[in-house]
N, C-alpha and C positions, 0 to 999 in steps of 0.2 A: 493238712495237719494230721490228718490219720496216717500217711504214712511214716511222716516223722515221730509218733507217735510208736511207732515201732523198735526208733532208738531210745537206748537209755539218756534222760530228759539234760542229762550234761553233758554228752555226747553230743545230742542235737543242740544244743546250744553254743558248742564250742566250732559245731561242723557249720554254722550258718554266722558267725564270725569268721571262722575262716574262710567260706564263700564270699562273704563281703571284702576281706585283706584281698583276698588272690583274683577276684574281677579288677579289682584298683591296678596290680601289681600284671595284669594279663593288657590293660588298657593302657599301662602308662609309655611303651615304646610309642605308641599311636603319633605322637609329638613327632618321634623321628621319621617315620612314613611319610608325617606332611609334608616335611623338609624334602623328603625326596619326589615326593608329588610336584610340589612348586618347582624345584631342581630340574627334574625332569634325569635327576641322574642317583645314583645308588652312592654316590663319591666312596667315602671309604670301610665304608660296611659292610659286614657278609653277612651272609643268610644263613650259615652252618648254623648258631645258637638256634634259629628260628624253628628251621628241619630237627634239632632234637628235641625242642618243646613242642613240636607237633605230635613226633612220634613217642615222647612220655605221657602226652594229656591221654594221648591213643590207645597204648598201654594200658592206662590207671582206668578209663571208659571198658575197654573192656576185659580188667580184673571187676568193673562195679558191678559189667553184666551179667555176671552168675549170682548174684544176689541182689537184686536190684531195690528190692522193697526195703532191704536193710543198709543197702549203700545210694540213697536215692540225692545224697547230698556232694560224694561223689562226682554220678554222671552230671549234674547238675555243671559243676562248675566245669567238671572235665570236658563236655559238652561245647559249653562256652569257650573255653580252652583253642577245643581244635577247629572251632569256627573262626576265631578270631588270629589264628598264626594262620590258615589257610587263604584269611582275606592279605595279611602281613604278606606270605608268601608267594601271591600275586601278584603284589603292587610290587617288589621286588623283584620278581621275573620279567617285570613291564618296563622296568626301566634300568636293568641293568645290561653293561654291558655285553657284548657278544658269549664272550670267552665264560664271563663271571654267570651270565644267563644258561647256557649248556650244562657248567656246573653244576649250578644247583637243580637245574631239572635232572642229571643223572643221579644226584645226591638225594634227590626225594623220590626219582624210583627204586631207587637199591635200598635205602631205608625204612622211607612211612609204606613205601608197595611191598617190597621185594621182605624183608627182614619180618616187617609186621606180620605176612603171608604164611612166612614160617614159621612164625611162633604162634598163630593161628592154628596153622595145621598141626605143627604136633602138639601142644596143647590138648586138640580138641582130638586125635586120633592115634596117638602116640603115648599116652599118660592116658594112667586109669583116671577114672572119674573121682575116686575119692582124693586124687593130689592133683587134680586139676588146677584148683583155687591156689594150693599151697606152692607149686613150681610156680605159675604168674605171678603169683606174690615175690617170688625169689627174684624172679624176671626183674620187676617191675623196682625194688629196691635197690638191684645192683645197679641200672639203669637213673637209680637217684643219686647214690654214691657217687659214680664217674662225674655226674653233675658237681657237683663242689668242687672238681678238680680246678673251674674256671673263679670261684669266689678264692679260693685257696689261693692261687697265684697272685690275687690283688692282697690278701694276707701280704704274702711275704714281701710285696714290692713295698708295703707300709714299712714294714720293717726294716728291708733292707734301706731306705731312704728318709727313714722318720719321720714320716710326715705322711697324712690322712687323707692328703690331697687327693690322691687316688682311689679313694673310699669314701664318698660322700654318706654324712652322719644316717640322714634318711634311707638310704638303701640300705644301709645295715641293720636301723631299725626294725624294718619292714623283712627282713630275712628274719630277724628277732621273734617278733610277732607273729610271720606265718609258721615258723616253727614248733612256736608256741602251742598256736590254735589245733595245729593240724595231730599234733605229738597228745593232746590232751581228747581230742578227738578220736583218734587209733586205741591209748589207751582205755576210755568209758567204753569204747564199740565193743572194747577186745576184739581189737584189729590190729595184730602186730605188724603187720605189713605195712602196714599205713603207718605206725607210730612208729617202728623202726629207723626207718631212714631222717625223719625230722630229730631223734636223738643228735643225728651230727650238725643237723642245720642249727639245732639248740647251742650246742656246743659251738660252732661257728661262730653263731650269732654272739653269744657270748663272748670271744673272743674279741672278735670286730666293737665290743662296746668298750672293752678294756684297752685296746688298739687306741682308741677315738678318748680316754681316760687320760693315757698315758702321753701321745701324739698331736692334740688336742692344740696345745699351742706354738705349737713347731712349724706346723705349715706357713704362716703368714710371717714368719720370721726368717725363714731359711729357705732360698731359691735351688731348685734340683736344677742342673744344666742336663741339655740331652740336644743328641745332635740333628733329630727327626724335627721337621716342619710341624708337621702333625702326626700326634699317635691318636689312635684310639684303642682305648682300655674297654671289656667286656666284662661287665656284673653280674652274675648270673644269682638272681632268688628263686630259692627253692619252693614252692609253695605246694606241698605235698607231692610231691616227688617231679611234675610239672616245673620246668625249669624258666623261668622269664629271664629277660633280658634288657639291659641299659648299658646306654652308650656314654661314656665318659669320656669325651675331647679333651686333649689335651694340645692347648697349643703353645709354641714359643711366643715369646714377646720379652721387648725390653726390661729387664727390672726397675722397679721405682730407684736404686740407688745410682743404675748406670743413664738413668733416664735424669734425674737430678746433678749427674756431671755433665748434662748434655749433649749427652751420647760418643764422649768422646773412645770409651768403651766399644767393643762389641759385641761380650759378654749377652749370655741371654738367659734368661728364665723360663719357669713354665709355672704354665696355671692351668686352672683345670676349671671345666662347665661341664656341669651335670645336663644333660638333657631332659634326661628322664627319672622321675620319680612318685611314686604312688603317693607317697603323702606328704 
């Protein structure tokens, strides 16, 4: 308590609310790991999201280590963070494919080794000491921005298809929430680094509730055709700049209307399982 004691008292209180959101939200792929444990196979999942929430917790950890006593809620979670995509990224390497396994071990040397390395080094020997903190922090922000790029694209596929399907209510919550925590957090710290990047998650989040307002009842009335067996759609929540990830299957099947003429139809539909979700 004496450390936290160091932030201002709504700071700490918003920084260990959002330590609770973002463990829920860092533990909830954990469902699809099983699935691939039992499996014995990675089926149609990549590991690219994983490797860049590795390499953001990695980031945000050691933007926390130049002040640690004042960011001790930070490493905390970030901590956690990069223990828990590290065990993800294991069990991924263990059971994927030949091709898909090569990948991603070249993808997590040139990135979490090889990128991290460098921004390490100059960082630490390149940049005076008094904008050390403040270029990571640039780092670390831009690296949260590119992050939405992947919630963004499930935006527009609402839109362009009208229907939510694709946007399960609780994940957007939960992007809602950590935004929230983490943006209200940044600002008490007077940590604009931190509160920066969740202004857009805010904004996102927002969006996605308006989305889910207006779209709301369109899913369970109106079947999207699509010519794929199976897709899988990528969610990515932002929880302080740490990107998590959920997998949203979508598969074909008959619709209830072509299913009730007795399939005299071929016509097909799509519906969509959440696998994963923090709350």
């Amino acid at each position: 308590m004496a450390i936290l004691g160091s932030h201002n008292p709504l700071a700490a209180t918003f920084g260990i609310f959002g330590n609770i959101i973002s463990f829920m939200v860092y533990l909830a792929p954990a469902r699809t790991f099983q699935k691939i444990y039992k499996k014995k196979s990675t089926q149609s999942f990549q590991c690219l999201p994983y490797l860049v929430a590795l390499f953001s917790s990695s980031l945000w950890l050691y933007y926390a280590s130049f002040n640690i006593k004042h960011s001790i809620l930070l490493v905390s979670i970030n901590s956690f963070g990069c223990v828990i995509e590290i065990i993800y990224i294991v069990i991924f390497i263990k059971y994927a494919d030949k091709d898909a396994k090569r990948l991603t071990i070249k993808l997590l040397a040139a990135m979490n080794f090889g990128s991290l390395a460098l921004i390490v080094l100059v960082t630490r020997f390149a940049v005076d000491d008094s904008d050390q903190v403040k270029v990571l922090g640039w780092i670390c922000d831009v690296v949260s921005v590119i992050v939405f790029a992947a919630p963004l694209s499930v935006v527009l596929q609402v839109i362009r298809t009208k229907s939510v399907q694709f946007m399960p209510f609780c994940l957007s919550f939960s992007l809602l929430l950590n935004a929230i925590m983490w943006l209200a957090y940044g600002f008490f710290n007077k940590d604009m680094c931190v509160a920066l990047p969740n202004v857009g998650g805010l904004a996102l989040g927002l969006l996605q509730m308006l989305l889910h307002a207006i779209y709301r009842n369109r899913g369970a009335k109106e079947n999207v055709t699509t010519d794929a067996a199976v897709t899988t759609f990528v969610v990515v929540v932002n929880p302080l700049g740490p990107p998590e990830v959920f997998s949203t299957a979508v598969k074909d099947e008959l619709s209830l209307e072509d299913n009730n003429k007795g399939g005299e139809d071929d016509a097909q539909g799509k519906t969509v399982e959440t696998n994963d979700c923090p709350l």
